[in-house]
Backbone as ProteinMPNN parsed JSONL, in Angstrom:
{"seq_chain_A": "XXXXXXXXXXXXXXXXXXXXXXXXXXXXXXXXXXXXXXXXXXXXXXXXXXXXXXXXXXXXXXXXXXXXXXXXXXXXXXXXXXXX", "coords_chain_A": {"N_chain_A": [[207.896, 299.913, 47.255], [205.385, 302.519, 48.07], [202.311, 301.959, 49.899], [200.398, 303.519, 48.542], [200.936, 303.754, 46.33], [199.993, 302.534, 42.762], [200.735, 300.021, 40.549], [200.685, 298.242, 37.719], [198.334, 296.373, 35.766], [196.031, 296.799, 36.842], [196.287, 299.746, 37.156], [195.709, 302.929, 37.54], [195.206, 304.813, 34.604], [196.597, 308.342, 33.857], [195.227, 311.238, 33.465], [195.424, 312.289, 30.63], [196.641, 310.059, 29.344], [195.51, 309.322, 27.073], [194.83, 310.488, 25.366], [196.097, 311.52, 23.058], [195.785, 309.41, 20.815], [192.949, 309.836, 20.611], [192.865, 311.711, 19.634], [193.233, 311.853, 17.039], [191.177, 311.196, 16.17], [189.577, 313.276, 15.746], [190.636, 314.067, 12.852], [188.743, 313.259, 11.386], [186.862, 315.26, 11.464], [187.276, 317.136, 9.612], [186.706, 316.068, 6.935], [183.799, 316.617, 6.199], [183.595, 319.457, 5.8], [185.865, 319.893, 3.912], [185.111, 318.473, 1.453], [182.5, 319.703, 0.688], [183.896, 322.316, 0.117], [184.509, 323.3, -2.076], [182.825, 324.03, -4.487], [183.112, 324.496, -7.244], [183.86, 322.001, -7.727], [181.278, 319.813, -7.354], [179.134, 321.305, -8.797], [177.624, 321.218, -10.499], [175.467, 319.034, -12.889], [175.129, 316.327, -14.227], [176.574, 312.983, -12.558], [173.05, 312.459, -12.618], [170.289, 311.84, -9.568], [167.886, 310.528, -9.3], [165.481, 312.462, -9.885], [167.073, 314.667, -9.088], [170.008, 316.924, -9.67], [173.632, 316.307, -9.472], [174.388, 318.456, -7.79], [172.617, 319.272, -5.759], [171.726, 316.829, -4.594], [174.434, 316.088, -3.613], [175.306, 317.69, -1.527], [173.176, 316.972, 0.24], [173.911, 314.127, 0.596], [176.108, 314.837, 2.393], [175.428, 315.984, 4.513], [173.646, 313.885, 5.828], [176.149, 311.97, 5.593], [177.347, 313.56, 7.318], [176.483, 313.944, 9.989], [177.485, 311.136, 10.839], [179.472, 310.603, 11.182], [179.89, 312.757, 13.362], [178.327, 311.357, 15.389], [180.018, 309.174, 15.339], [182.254, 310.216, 15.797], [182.195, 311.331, 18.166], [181.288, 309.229, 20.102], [183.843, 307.73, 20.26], [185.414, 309.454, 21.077], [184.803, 310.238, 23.489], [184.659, 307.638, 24.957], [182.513, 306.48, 25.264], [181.567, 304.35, 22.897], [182.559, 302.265, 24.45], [185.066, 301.374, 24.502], [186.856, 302.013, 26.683]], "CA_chain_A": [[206.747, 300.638, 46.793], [204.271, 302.255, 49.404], [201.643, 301.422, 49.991], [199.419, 304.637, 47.813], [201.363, 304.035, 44.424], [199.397, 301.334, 41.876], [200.94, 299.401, 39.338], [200.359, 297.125, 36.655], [197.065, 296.05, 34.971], [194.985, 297.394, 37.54], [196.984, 300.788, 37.363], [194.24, 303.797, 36.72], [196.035, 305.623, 33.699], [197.047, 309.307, 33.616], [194.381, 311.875, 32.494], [195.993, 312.483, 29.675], [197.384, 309.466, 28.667], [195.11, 308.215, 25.703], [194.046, 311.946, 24.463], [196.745, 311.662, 21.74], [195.132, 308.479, 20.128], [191.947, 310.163, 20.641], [192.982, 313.39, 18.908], [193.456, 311.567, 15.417], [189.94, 310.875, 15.364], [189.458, 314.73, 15.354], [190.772, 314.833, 12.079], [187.261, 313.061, 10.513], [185.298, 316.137, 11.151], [187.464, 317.942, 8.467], [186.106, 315.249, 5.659], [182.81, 317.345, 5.311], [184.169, 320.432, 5.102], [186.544, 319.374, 2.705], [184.489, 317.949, 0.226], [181.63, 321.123, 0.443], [184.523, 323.828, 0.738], [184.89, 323.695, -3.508], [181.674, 324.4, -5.161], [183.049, 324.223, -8.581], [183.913, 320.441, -8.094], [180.503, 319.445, -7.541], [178.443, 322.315, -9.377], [177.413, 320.511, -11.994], [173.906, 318.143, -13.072], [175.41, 314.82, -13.699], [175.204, 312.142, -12.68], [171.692, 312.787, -11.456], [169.989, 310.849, -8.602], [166.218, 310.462, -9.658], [165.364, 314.079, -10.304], [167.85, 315.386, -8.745], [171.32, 317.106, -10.07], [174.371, 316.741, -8.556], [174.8, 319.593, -6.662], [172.022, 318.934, -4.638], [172.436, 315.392, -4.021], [176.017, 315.873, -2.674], [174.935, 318.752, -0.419], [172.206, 316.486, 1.048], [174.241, 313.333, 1.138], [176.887, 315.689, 3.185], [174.124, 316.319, 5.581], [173.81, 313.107, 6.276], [177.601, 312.026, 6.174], [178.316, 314.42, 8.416], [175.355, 313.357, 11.224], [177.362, 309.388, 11.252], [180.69, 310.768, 11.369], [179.815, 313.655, 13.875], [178.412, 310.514, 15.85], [181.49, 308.447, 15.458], [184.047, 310.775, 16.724], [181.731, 311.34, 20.061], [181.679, 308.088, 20.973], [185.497, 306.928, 20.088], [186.718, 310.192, 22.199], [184.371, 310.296, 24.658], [185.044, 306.8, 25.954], [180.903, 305.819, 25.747], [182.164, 303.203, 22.523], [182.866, 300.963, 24.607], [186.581, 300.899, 24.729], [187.797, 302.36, 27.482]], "C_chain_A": [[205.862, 300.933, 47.995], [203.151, 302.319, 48.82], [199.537, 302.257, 48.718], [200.075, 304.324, 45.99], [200.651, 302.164, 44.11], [200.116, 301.231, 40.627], [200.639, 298.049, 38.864], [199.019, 296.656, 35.903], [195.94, 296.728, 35.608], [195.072, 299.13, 37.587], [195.927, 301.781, 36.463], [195.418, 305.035, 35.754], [196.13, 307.434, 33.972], [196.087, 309.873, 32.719], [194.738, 312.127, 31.255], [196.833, 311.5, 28.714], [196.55, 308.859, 27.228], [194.591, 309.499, 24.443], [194.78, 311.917, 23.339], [196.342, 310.564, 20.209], [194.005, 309.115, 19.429], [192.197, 310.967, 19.322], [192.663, 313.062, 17.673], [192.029, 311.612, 15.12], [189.174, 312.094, 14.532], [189.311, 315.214, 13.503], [189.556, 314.339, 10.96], [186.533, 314.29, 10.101], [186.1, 316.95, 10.088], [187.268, 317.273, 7.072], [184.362, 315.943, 5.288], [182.999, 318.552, 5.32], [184.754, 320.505, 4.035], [185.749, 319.165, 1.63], [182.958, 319.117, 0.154], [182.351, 321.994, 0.551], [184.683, 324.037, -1.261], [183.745, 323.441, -4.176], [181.955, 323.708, -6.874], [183.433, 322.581, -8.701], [182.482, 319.885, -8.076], [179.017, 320.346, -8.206], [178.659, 321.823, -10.865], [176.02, 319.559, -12.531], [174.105, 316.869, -13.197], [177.087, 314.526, -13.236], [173.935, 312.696, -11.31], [171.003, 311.56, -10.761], [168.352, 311.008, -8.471], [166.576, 311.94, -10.904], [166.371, 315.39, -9.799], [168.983, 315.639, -9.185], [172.46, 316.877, -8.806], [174.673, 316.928, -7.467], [173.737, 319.392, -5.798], [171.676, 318.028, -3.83], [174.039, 315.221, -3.348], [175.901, 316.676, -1.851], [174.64, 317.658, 0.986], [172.73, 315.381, 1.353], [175.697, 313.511, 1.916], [176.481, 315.694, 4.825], [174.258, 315.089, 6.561], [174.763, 312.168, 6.603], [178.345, 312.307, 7.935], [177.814, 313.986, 10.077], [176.409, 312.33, 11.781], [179.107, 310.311, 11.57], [181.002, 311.696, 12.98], [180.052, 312.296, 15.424], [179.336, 309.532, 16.029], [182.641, 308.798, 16.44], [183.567, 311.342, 17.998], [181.857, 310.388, 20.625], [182.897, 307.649, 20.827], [186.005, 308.089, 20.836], [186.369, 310.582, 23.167], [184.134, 309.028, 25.685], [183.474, 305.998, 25.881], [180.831, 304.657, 24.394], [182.62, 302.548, 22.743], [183.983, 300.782, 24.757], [187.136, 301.371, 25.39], [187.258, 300.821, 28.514]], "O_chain_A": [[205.547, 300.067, 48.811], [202.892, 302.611, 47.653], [198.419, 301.837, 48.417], [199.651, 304.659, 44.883], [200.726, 301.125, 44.767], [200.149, 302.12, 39.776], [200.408, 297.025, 39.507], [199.407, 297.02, 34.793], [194.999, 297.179, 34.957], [194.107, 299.784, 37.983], [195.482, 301.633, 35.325], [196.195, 305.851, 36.25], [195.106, 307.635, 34.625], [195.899, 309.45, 31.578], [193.661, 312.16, 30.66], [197.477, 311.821, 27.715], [197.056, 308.021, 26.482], [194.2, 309.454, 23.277], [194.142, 312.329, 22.37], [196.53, 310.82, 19.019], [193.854, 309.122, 18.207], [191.718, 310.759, 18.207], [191.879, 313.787, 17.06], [191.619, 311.99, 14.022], [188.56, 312.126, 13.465], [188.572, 316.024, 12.944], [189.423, 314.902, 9.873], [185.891, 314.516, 9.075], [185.281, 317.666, 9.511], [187.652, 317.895, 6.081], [183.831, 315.729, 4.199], [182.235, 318.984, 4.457], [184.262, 321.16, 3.116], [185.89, 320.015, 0.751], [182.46, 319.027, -0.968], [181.805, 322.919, 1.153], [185.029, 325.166, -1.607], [183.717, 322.262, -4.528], [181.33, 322.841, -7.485], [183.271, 322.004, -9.776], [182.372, 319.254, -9.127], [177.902, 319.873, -7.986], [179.418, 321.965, -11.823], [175.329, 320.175, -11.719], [173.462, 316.103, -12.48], [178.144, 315.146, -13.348], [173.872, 313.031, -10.127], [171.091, 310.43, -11.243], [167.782, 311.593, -7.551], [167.251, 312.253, -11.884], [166.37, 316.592, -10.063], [169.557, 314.557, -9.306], [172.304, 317.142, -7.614], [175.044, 316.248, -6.51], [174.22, 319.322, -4.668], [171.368, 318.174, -2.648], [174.52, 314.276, -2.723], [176.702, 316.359, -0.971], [175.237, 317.472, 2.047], [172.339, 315.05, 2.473], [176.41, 312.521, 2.08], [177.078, 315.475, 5.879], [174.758, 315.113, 7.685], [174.604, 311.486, 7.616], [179.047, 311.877, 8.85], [178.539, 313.782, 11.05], [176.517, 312.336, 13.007], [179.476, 310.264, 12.743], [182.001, 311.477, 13.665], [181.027, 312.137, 16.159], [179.339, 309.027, 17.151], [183.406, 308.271, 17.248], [184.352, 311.788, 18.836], [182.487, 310.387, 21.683], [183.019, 306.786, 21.697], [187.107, 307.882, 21.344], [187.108, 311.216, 23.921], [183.643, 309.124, 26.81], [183.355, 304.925, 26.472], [179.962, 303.825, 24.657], [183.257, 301.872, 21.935], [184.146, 299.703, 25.327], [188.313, 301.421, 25.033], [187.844, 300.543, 29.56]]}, "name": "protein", "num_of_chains": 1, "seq": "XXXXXXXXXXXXXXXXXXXXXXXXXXXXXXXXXXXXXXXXXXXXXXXXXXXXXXXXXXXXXXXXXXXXXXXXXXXXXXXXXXXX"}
């Protein structure tokens, strides 16, 4: 081995080697689309949440869904969670 090639535990990985792990996480952000892309499933009044129907309680707890998830899959594929 000379003296420029690194192996074993210390060995700095291949740009590309963990992006395929990564990728899966990708497929979160299609869970709020999904569930706001069909109107007539949640276009409806109950069950209501105070005063609110429904349909505008699943909008709004979409909203906020989408914020933790959005947040999730930045840090798990951008490496700043901690696990690289």
């Amino acid at each position: 081995m000379s003296s420029g090639e690194q192996s074993g535990p210390g060995r700095t990985p291949t740009p590309g080697s963990k992006r395929p792990i990564r990728r899966i996480w990708y497929l979160l952000l299609v869970l709020p689309f999904a569930a706001t892309l069909v109107p007539p499933f949640y276009a409806r009044e109950a069950p209501m949440a105070g005063p609110w129907p429904f349909f505008y309680w699943w909008q709004f707890a979409w909203i906020v869904i989408t914020a933790l998830i959005l947040a999730f899959v930045y840090h798990v594929t951008t490496g700043r969670g901690g696990r690289d």
